[in-house]
Every structure is written in structure tokens, then in C-alpha cells.
Backbone bond lengths (Angstrom), bond angles and torsions (degrees), N, CA, C in turn:
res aa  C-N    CA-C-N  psi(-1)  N-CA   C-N-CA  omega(-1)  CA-C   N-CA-C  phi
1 X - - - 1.450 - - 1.527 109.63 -
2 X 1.415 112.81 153.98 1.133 111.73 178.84 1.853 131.69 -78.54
3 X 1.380 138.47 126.11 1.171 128.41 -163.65 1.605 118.88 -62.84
4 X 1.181 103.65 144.53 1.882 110.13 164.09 1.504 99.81 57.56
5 X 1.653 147.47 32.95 1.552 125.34 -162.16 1.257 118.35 81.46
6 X 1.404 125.30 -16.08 1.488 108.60 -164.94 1.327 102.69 -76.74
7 X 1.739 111.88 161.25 1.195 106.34 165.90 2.224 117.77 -70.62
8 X 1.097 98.80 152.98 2.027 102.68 166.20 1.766 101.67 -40.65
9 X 1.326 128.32 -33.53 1.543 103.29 -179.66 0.910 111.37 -73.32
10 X 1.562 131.76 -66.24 1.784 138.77 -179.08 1.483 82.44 -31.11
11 X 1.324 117.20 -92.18 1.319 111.24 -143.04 1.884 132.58 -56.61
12 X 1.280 100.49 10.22 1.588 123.56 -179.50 1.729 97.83 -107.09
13 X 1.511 103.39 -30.98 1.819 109.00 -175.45 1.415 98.60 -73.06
14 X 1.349 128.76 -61.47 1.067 143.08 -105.21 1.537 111.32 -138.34
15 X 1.517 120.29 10.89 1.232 125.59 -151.32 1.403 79.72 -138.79
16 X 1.792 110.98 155.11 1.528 110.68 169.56 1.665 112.41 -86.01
17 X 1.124 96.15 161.16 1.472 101.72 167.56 1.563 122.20 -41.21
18 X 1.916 134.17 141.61 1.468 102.94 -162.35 2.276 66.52 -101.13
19 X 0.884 142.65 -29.48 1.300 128.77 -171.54 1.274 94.44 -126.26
20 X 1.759 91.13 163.24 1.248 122.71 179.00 1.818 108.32 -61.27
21 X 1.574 119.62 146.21 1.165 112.49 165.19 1.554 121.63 -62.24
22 X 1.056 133.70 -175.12 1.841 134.77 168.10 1.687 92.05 -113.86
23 X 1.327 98.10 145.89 1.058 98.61 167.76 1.528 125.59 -148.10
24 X 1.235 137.44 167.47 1.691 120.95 -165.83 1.613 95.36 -76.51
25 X 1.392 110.49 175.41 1.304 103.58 -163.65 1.703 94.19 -97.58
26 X 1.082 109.88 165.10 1.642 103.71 -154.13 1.356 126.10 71.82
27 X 1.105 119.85 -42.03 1.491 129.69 172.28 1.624 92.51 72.55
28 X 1.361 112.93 -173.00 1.629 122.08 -179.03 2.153 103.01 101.34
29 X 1.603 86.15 -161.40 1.628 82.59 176.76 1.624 101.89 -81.19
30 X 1.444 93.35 179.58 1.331 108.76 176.96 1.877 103.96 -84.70
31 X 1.267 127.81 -27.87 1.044 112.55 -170.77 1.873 107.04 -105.27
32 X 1.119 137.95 -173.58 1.484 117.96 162.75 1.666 108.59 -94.65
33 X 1.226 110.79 -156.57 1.376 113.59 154.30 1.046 132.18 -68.21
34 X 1.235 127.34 -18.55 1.701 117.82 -174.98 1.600 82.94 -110.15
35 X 1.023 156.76 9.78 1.561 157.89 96.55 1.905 117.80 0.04
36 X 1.259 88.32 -74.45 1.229 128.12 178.85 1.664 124.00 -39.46
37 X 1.456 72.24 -74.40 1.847 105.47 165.90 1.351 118.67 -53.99
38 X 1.694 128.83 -55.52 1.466 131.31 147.74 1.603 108.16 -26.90
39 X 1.430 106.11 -81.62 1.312 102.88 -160.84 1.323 122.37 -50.43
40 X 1.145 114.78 -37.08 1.613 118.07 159.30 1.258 137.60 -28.20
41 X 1.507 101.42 -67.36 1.346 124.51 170.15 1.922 115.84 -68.75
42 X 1.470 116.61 4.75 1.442 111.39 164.30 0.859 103.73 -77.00
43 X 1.946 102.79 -48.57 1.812 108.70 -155.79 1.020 122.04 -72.78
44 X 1.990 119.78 -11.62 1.175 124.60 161.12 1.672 128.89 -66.90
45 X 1.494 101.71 -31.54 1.536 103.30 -178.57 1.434 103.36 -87.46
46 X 1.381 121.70 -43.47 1.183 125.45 179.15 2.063 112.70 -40.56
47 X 1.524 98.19 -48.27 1.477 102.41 170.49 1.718 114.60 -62.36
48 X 1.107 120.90 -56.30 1.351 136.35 171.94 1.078 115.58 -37.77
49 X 1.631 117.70 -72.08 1.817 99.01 173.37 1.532 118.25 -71.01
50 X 1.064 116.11 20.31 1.720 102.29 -174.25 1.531 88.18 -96.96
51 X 1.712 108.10 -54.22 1.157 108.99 168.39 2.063 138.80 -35.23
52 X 1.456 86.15 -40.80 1.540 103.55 174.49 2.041 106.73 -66.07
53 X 1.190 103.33 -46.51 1.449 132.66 179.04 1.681 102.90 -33.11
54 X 1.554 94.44 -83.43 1.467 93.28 -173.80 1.165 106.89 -84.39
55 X 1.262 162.51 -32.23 1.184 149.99 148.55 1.675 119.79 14.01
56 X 1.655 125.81 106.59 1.264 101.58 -175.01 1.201 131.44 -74.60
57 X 1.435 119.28 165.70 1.553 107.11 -158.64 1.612 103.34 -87.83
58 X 1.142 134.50 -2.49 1.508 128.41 168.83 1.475 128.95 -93.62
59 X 1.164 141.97 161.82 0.959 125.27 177.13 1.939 106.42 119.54
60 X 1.206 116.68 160.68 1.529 112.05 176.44 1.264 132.20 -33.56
61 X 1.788 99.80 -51.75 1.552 95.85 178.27 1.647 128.27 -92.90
62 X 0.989 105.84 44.05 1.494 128.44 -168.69 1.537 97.43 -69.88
63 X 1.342 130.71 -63.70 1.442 123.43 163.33 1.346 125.28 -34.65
64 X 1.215 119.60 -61.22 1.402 129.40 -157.31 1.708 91.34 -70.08
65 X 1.395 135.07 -70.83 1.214 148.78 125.78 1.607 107.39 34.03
66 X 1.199 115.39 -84.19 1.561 134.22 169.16 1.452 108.46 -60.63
67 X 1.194 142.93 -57.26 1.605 147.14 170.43 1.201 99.27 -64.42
68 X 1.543 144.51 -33.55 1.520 115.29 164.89 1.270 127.61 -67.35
69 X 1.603 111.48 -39.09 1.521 143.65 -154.80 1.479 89.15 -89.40
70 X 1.715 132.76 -1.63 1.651 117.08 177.54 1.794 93.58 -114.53
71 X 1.483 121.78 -22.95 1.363 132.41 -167.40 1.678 96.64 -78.69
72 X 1.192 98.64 -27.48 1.917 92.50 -167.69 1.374 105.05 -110.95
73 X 1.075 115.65 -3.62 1.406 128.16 176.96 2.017 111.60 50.80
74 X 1.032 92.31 47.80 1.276 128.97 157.11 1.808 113.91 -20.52
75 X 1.197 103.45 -79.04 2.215 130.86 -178.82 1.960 75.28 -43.17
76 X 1.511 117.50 -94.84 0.974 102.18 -172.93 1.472 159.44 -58.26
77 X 1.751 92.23 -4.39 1.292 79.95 172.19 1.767 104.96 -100.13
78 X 1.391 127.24 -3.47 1.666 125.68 144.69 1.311 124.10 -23.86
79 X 1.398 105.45 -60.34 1.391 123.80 -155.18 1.692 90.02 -93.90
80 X 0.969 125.85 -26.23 1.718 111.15 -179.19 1.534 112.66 -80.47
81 X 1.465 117.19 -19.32 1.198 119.71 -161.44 1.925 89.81 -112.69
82 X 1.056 119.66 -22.02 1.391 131.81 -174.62 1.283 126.96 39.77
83 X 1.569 95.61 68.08 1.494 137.33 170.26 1.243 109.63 -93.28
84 X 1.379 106.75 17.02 1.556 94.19 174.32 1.770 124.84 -84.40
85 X 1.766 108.87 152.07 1.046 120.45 -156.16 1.467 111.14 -164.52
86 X 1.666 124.02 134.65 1.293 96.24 -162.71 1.820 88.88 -134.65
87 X 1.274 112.85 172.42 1.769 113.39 178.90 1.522 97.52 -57.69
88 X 1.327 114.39 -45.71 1.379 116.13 -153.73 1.732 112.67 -43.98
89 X 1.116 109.19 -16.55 1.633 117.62 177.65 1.507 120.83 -54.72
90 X 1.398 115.62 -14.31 1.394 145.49 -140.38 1.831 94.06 -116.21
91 X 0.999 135.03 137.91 1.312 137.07 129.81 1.906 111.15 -14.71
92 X 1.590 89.88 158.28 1.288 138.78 -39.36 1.290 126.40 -39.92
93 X 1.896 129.33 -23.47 1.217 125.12 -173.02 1.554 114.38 -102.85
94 X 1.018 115.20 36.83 1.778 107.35 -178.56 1.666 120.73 -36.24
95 X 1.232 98.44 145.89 1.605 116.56 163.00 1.975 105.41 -29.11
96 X 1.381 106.31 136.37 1.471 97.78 163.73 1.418 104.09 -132.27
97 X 1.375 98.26 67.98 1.884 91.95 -171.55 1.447 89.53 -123.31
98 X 1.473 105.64 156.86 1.590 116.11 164.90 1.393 116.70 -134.49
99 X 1.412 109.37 108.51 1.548 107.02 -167.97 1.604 104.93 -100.64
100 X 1.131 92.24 129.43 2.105 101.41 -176.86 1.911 97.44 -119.49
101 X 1.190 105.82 122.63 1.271 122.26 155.99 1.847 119.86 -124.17
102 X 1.664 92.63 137.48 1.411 115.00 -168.70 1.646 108.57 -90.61
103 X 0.568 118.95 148.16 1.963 113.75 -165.09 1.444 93.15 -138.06
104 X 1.864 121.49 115.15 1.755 96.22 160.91 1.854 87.87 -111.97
105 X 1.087 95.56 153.81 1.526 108.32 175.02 1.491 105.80 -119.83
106 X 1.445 108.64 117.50 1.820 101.00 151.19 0.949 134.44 -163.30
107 X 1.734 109.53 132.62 1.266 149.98 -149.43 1.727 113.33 -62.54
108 X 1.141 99.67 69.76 1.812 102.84 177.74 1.692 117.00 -42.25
């Protein structure tokens, strides 16, 4: 129940902790720095070629674009992770396909 009148939010906002948290021993992140540092550097390329990916292919930076997207190897890592995606989805010529899949599942 909530204390003194308050409503259950205040008093979940606004109230101290009634116990201590748990915590890992050492406390800190779960990974170290060179943990850290990896994971970083996926989520940076990982953003980057997706970015490079859909990016259309005309326009000024079409070079730079293509010389990053062959240096980072970009095509393959799309197609390995199969993020692939193309403008063409878009007007004026969109896809006119309709793909239906039937699924039976059963639960032994």
C-alpha cells in the first residue's frame, strides 16, 4: 500500500530503497574494456554498412560510397547477415510480389 495518502507512483518515485541492491562482485560493467572496445566497434560498422547499404547509389557521393562499401566489404557482410534491402521497394516501381508461407508446427 501506498504511504501517508500518497499515490503507488510517488511512493515507488520518491521513497528510498527498503534493501540494498545485489550486485556482481566487483561491481562495474559486465564486460572489461577490451570487451567494451569490441563491442563498440561492431555497433559502429554494423551502423555504417547498413548505412552505406541503403544509401542511393546516384548522386555525388557515389565514389566515396563504392570505395568505402568495397574497403569494408560491405555486399558481404549484407548478404551474410541478410540485411538486404534495396530502394526499389519505393515508388514509382515497387515490388508486386506476395509471398505467403504456411507453417504447421507440432509440439511433441
Amino acid at each position: 500500500m501506498a504511504k501517508e495518502g500518497r499515490s503507488l507512483a510517488a511512493t515507488l518515485l520518491h521513497s528510498p530503497p527498503t534493501r540494498a541492491a545485489e550486485t556482481v562482485a566487483g561491481g562495474g560493467w559486465a564486460y572489461g574494456p577490451v570487451g567494451i572496445a569490441l563491442v563498440s566497434l561492431f555497433i559502429a560498422y554494423h551502423a555504417l554498412a547498413l548505412l552505406l547499404h541503403v544509401t542511393p547509389n546516384g548522386g555525388l557521393g557515389r565514389e566515396a560510397k563504392d570505395t568505402l562499401g568495397q574497403a569494408l566489404k560491405v555486399r558481404a557482410y549484407i548478404q551474410a547477415t541478410s540485411n538486404i534491402q534495396s530502394w526499389s521497394m519505393f515508388a514509382p516501381n515497387p515490388f508486386r510480389e506476395n509471398i505467403f508461407v504456411r507453417v504447421l508446427v507440432e509440439d511433441a
